[in-house]
C-alpha positions, -999 to +999 in steps of 0.1 A: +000+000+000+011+033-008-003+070+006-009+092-023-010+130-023-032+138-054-054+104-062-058+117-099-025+123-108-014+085-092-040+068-108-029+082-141+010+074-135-002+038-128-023+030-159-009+052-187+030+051-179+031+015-162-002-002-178-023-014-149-057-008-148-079+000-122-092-034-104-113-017-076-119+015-060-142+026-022-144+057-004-147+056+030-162+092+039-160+080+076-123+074+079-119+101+052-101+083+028-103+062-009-087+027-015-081+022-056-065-012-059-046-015-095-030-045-109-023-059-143-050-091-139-076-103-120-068-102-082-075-137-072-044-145-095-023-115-098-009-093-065-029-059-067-010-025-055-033-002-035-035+027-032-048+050-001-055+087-005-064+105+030-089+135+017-072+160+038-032+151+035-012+157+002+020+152+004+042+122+027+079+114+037+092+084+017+106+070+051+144+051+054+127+017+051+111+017+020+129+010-010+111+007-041+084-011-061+097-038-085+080-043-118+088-066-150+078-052-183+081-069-219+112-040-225+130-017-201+141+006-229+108+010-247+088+014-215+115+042-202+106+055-237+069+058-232+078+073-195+097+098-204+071+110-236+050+114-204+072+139-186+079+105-157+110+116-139+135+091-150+159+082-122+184+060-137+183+052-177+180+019-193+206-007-191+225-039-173+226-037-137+257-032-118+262-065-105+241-091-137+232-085-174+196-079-163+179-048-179+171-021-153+158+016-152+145+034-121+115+059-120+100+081-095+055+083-094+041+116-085+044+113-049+079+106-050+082+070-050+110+052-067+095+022-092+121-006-108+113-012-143+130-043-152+135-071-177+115-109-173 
């Protein structure tokens, strides 16, 4: 789960720059607050990343202990591609990783949080 600052802008990084859709979504006007779950398939066979957005809090620190959100796309360099055409912050560009031939490129969503784009 990840606290978002601006639900809109989120739900757009998700869908259009990384290609989930949305699976779910419920307010909660008593807790003041929205759950949108996202994922690339149905739930019940695929792990879902939700997303909480408190109505009156937009912005959050990171924290030390969070690192980043790992995904695996079809091709690093084309998805950092369609990222960038979207204005996405590119962290670190397309390519091996340090320590493996595995393709690699960093991101950062609009509140901030660091996303792994990497080869299957």
């Amino acid at each position: 789960m990840l606290r978002v600052g601006d639900l809109g802008k989120s739900i757009a990084f998700y869908t259009k720059v990384l290609g989930m859709r949305v699976l779910r979504q419920k307010e909660y006007p008593e807790g003041k607050f929205t759950n949108t779950f996202l994922g690339y398939g149905v739930e019940s066979e695929e792990c879902a990343l939700e997303l909480t957005y408190n109505w009156n809090k937009s912005d959050y620190d990171i924290g030390a202990g969070f690192g980043h959100i790992a995904i695996n796309v079809e091709d690093v360099y084309q998805a950092t591609v369609k990222a960038k055409a979207q204005s996405v912050e590119i962290i670190r560009e397309a390519g091996p990783m340090n320590a493996g031939d595995t393709i690699v490129a960093f991101l950062k969503d609009p509140d901030g949080y660091e996303i792994e784009l990497l080869s299957k």
